[in-house]
C-alpha positions as CSV (number, residue, x, y, z in Angstrom):
1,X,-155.7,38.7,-13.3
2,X,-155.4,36.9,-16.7
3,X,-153.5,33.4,-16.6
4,X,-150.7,34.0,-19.2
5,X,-149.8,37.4,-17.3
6,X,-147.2,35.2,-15.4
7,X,-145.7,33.1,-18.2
8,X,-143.2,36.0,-19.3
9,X,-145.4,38.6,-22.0
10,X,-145.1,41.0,-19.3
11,X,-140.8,40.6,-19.3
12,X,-140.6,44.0,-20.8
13,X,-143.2,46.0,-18.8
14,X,-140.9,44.6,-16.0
15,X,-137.8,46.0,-17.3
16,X,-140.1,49.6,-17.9
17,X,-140.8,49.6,-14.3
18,X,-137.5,49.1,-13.1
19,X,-136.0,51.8,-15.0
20,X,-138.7,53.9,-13.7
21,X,-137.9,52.7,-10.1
22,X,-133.9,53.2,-11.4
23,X,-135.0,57.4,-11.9
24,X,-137.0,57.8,-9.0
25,X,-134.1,56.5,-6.9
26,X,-131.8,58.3,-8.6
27,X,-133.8,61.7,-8.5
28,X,-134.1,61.0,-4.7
29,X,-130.1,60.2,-4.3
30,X,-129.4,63.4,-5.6
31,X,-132.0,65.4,-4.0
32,X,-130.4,63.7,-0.3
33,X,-127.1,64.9,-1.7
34,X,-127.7,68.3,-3.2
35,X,-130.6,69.9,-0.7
36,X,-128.4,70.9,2.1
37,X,-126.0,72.4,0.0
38,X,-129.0,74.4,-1.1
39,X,-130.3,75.5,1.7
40,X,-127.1,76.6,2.6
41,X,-126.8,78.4,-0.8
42,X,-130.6,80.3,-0.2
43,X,-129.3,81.4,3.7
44,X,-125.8,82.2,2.2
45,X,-127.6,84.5,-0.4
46,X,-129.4,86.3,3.1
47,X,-126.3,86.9,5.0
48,X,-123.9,87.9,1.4
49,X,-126.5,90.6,0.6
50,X,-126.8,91.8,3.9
51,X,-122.9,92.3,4.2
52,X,-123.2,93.3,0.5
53,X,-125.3,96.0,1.6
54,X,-123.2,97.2,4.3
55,X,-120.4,97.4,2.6
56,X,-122.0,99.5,-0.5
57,X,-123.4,102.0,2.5
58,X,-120.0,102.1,4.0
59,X,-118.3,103.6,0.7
60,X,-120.9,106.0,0.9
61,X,-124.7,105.7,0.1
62,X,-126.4,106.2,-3.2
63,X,-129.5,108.5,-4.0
64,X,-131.6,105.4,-4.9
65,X,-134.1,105.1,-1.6
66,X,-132.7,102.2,1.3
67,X,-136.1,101.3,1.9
68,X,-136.2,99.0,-1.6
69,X,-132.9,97.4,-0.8
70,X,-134.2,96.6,2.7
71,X,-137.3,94.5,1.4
72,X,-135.0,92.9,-0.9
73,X,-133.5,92.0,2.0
74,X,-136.4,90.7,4.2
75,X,-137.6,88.9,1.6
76,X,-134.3,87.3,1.2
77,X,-134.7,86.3,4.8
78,X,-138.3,84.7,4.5
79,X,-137.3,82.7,1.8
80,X,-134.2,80.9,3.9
81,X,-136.7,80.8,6.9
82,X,-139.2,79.2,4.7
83,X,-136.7,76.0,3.5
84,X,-135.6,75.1,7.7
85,X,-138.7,72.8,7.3
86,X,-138.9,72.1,4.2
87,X,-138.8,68.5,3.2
88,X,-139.6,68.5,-0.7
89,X,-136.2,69.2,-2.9
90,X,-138.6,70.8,-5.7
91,X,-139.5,73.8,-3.1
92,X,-136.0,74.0,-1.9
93,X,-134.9,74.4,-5.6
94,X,-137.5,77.1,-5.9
95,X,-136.2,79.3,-3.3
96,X,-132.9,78.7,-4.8
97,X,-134.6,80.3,-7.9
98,X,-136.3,83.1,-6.3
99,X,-133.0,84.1,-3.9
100,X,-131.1,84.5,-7.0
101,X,-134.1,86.5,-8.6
102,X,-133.9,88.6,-5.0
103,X,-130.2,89.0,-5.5
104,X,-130.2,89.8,-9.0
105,X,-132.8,92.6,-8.4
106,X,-130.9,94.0,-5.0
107,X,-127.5,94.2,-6.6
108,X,-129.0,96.3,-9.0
109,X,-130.8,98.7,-6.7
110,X,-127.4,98.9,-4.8
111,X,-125.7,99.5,-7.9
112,X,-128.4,102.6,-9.7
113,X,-126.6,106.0,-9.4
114,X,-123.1,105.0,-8.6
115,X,-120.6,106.1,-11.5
116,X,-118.4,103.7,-10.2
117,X,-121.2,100.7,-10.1
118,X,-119.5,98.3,-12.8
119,X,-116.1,98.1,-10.9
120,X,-118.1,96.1,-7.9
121,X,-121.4,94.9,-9.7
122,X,-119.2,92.7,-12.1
123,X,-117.9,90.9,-8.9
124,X,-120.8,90.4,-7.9
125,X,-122.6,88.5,-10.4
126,X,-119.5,86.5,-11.3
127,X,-119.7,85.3,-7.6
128,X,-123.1,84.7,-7.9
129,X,-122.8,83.2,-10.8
130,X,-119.9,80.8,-10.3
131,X,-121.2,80.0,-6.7
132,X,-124.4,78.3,-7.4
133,X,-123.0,76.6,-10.0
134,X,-122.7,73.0,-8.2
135,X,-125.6,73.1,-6.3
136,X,-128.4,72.2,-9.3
137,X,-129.7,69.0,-9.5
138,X,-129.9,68.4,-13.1
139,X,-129.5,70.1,-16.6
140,X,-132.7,71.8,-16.7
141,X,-132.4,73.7,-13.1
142,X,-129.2,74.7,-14.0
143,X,-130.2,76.5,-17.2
144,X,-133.1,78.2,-15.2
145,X,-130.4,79.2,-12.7
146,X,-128.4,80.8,-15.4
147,X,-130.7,82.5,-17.0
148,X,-131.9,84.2,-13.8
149,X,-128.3,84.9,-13.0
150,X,-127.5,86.6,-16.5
151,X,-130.5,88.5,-16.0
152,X,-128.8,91.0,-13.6
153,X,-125.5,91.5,-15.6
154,X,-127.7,92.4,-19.1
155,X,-130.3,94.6,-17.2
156,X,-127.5,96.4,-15.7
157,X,-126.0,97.0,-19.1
158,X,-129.2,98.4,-20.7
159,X,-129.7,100.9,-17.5
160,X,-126.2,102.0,-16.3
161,X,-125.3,102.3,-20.6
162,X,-121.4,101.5,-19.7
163,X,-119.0,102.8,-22.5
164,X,-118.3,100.0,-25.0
165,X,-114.8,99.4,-23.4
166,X,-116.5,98.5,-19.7
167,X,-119.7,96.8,-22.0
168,X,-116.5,94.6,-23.6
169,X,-115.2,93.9,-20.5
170,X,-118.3,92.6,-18.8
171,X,-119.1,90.6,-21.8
172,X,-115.7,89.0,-21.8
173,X,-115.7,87.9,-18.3
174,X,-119.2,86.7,-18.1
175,X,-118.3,84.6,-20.9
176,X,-115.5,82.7,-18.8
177,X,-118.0,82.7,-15.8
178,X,-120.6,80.5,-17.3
179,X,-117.8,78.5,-19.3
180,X,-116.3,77.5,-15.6
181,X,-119.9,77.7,-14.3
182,X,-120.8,74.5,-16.6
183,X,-117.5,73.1,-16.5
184,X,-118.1,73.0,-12.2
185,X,-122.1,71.6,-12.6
186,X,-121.0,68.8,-14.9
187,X,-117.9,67.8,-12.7
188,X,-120.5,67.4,-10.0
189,X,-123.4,66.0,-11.7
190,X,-120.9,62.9,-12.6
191,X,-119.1,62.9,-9.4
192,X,-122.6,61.9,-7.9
193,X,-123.7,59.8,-10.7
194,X,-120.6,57.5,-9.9
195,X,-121.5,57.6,-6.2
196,X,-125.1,56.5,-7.3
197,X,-123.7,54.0,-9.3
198,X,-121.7,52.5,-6.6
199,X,-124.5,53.2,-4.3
200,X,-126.5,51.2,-6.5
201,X,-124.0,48.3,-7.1
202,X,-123.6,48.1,-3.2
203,X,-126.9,47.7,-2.7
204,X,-127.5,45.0,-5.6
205,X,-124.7,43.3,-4.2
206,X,-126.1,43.3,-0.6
207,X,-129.7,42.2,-1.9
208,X,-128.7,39.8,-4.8
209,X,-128.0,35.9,-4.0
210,X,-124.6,35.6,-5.9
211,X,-125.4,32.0,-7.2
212,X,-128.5,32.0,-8.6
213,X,-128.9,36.5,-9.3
214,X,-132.1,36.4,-7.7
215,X,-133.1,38.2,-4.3
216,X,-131.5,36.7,-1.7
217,X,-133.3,35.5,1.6
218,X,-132.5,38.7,3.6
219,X,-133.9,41.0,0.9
220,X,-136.6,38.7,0.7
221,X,-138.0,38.6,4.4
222,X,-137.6,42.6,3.9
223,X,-139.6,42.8,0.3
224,X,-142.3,40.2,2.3
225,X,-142.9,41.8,4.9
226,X,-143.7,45.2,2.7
227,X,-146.0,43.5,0.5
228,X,-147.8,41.6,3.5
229,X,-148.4,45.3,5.1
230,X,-149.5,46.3,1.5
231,X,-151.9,43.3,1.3
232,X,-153.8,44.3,4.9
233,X,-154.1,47.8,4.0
234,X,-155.0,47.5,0.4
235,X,-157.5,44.4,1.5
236,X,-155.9,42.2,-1.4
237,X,-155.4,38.5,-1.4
238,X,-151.5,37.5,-1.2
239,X,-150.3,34.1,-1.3
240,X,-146.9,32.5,-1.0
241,X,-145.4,29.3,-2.6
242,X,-142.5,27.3,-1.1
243,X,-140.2,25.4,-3.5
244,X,-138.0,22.6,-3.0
245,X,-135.6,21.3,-5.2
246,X,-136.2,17.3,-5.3
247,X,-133.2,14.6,-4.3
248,X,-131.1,17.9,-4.5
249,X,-128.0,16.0,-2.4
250,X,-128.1,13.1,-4.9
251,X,-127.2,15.7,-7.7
252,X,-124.4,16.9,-5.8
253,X,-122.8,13.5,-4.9
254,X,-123.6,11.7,-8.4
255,X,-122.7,14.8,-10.8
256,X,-120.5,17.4,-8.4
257,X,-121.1,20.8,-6.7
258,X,-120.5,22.4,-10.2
259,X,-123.6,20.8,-11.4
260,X,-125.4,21.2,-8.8
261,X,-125.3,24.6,-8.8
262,X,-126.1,24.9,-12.7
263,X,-129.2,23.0,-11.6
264,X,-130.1,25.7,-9.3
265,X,-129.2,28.8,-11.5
266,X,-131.5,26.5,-14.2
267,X,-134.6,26.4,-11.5
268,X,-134.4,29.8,-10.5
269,X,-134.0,31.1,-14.1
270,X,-137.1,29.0,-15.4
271,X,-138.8,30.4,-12.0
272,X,-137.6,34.2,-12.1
273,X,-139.1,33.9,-16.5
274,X,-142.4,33.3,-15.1
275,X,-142.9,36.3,-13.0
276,X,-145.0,39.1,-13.0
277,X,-144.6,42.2,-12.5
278,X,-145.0,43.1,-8.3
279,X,-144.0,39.4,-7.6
280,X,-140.9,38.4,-5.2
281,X,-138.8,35.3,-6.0
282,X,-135.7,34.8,-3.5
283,X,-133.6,32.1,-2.7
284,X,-134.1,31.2,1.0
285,X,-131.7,27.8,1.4
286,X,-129.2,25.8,-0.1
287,X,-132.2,24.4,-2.7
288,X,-135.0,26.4,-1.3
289,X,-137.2,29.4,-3.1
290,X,-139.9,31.5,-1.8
291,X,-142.5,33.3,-4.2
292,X,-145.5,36.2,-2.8
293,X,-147.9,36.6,-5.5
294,X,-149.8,40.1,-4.4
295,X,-153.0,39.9,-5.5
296,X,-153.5,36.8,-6.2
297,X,-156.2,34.4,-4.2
298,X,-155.5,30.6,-3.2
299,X,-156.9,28.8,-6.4
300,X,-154.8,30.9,-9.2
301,X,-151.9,30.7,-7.3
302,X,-152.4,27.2,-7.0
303,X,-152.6,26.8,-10.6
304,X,-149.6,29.0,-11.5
305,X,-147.4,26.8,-8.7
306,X,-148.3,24.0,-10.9
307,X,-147.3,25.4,-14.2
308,X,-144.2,26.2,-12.3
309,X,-143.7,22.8,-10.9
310,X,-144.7,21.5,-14.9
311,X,-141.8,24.0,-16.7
312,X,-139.3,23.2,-14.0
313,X,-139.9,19.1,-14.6
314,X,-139.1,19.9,-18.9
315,X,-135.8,21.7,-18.0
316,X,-133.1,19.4,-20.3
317,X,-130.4,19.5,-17.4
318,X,-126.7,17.4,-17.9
319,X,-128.0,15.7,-14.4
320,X,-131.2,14.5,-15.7
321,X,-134.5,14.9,-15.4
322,X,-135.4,17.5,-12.0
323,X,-138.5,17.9,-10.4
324,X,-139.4,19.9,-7.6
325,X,-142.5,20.4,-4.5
326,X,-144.1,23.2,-3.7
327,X,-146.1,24.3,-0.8
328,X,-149.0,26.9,-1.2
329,X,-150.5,29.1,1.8
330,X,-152.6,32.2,1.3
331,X,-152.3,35.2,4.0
332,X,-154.6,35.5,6.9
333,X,-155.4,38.7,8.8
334,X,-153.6,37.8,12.1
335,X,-150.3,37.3,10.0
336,X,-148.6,40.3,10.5
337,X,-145.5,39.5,8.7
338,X,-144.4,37.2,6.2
339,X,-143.1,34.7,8.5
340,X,-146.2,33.1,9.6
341,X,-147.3,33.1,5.7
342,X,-144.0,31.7,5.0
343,X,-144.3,29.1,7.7
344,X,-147.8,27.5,6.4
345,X,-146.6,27.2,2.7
346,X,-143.6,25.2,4.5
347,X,-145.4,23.3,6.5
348,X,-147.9,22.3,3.1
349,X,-144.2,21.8,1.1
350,X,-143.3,19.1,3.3
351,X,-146.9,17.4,3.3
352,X,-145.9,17.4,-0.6
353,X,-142.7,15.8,0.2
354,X,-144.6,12.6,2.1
355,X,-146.7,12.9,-0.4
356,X,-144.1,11.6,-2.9
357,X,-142.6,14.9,-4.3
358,X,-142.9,16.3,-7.4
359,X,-146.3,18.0,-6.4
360,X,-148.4,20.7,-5.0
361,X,-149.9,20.7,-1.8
362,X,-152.2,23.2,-0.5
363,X,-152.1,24.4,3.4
364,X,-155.1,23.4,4.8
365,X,-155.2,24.7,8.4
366,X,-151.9,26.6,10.3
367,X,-149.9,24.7,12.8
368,X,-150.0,26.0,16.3
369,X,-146.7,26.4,16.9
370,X,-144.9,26.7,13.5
371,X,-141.2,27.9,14.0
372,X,-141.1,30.8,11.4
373,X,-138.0,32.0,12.9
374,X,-136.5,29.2,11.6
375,X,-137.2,28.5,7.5
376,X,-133.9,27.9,6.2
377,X,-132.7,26.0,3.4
378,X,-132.3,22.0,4.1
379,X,-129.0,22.3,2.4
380,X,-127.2,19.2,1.9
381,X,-130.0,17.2,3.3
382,X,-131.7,14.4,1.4
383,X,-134.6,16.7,0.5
């Protein structure tokens, strides 16, 4: 791992992979939101053609053969067996695809031989037609769906050869069909953007310290315990630094809360530039940050908890010069989440604290008994 990778290059491969991570979770939203309504659509295509097909043999039966419409209809019942199980929205959206192409086909074999087949057929493809409409997840399964469902509608014109009146008619009315049809997909396609948005804004809101914009200590202890499980299974170093803010209380009684806090938004901004892409910063006190460096072994991370220590102490701040102290721990294989990690790098912080502050201090060997239950922020105290 180069050294400069984590002095702020990489700030726009950053933003790349979070709009990345931004589409998957959005492709994953919708697919939650949009699957069950389309397994519902593929077994609603099953049980429409079945009383579609009862209700064409009640009128009175054609002379095309049943025995075609029937294996239309089986194979409209394997494919909404085959999505019970399913758990991948792309196969779902498949047998949405191939139901309509089933549909499309049996309507038609319904419909051969009838004089009277464009009074009923023209109902039935507008149905079809307007129905599915909503239930696409984005632009380009939508266009596939209409094409397969205009496919019925112009094969029936080119083998029933209506008169140009009917051929007029049907033209007309499959005109307004996929007008409403695309009216209907967009109204949904932005009704569940804005509840992804929201979604989205909840969540950042619920994961964000409010102060400072950086992840907060709940979200943290969740991120670290994900990259500690990564780190054990990948067989990667990971290391952790713990950062207090130096004589944070004397800033708050000499200069005000108000400044005190534009210190801390100034630390955590000069901390949060330095990143890399796959680190965690969060705020875990009152003046307190945590930082997991995945794949990163005990001397580099030592080095870059220095450079942070170094850029923090040229910050020009209205309070005068600021320093801070930071504890450094690697991960060890009994550590089976990111308290225990957490707890050594504390326990080296404070040995920087005696030390004098303004400094980095390595953990040498784990306590017995550290409380990692227990890391939060000193607060108000004369840290």
């Amino acid at each position: 791992m180069a050294e400069d990778s984590i002095t702020g290059p990489g700030s726009s491969a950053r933003l790349e992979a979070v709009w990345r991570d931004a589409q998957v979770n959005r492709r994953q939203f919708m697919a939650h939101q949009l699957t069950p309504l389309m397994r519902a659509l593929v077994m609603s295509a099953f049980a429409g053609y079945a009383l579609f097909l009862a209700g064409t043999q009640w009128v009175g039966p054609n002379a095309f053969p049943m025995w075609p419409k029937l294996l239309v209809l089986l194979a409209l019942l394997l494919v909404s067996m085959s999505t019970l199980p399913a758990s991948f929205d792309r196969y779902v959206t498949l047998a949405g695809w191939a139901s309509l192409a089933l549909l499309q086909v049996g309507i038609l074999l319904a419909g051969l031989y009838r004089a009277e087949a464009f009074d009923w057929l023209l109902s039935a493809f507008l149905v079809i037609i307007l129905g599915t409409s909503p239930t696409w997840m984005n632009t380009r399964d939508f266009v596939i769906a209409m094409l397969l469902s205009f496919s019925g509608p112009l094969a029936a014109m080119w083998l029933l050869q209506p008169s140009p009146q009917v051929l007029m008619q049907l033209g007309v009315f499959l005109i307004i069909a996929l007008g409403v049809a695309i009216v209907v997909h967009l109204f949904m396609q932005r009704q569940l953007n804005a509840q992804w948005l929201l979604q989205q804004k909840l969540a950042m809101i619920a994961s964000t310290d409010m102060l400072t914009g950086i992840t907060n200590r709940m979200h943290f202890f969740a991120l670290g315990n994900r990259k500690v499980h990564s780190a054990h299974e990948r067989g990667l170093p990971l290391c952790a630094l713990y950062i207090d803010v130096d004589h944070f209380k004397r800033i708050n009684d000499d200069f005000g809360h108000a400044t005190g806090d534009d210190a801390l938004v100034a630390v955590a901004t000069a901390l949060q530039s330095r990143l890399r892409q796959g680190d965690v910063l969060g705020r875990v006190g009152g003046e307190e940050f945590a930082m997991l460096l995945p794949a990163t072994g005990l001397d580099h991370a030592t080095q870059v908890a220095e450079r942070l220590r170094s850029a923090v102490e040229r910050l020009d701040l209205s309070c005068g010069r600021l320093t801070i102290s930071v504890g450094v721990a690697m991960l060890r294989r009994d550590d089976q989440a990111v308290n225990g990690l957490l707890a050594a790098a504390d326990h080296a912080l404070r040995r920087a604290k005696q030390a004098g502050r303004n400094r980095v201090e390595v953990a040498q060997a784990r306590p017995h008994r550290e409380n990692a239950l227990h890391l939060v922020g000193k607060g108000e105290s004369d840290s």
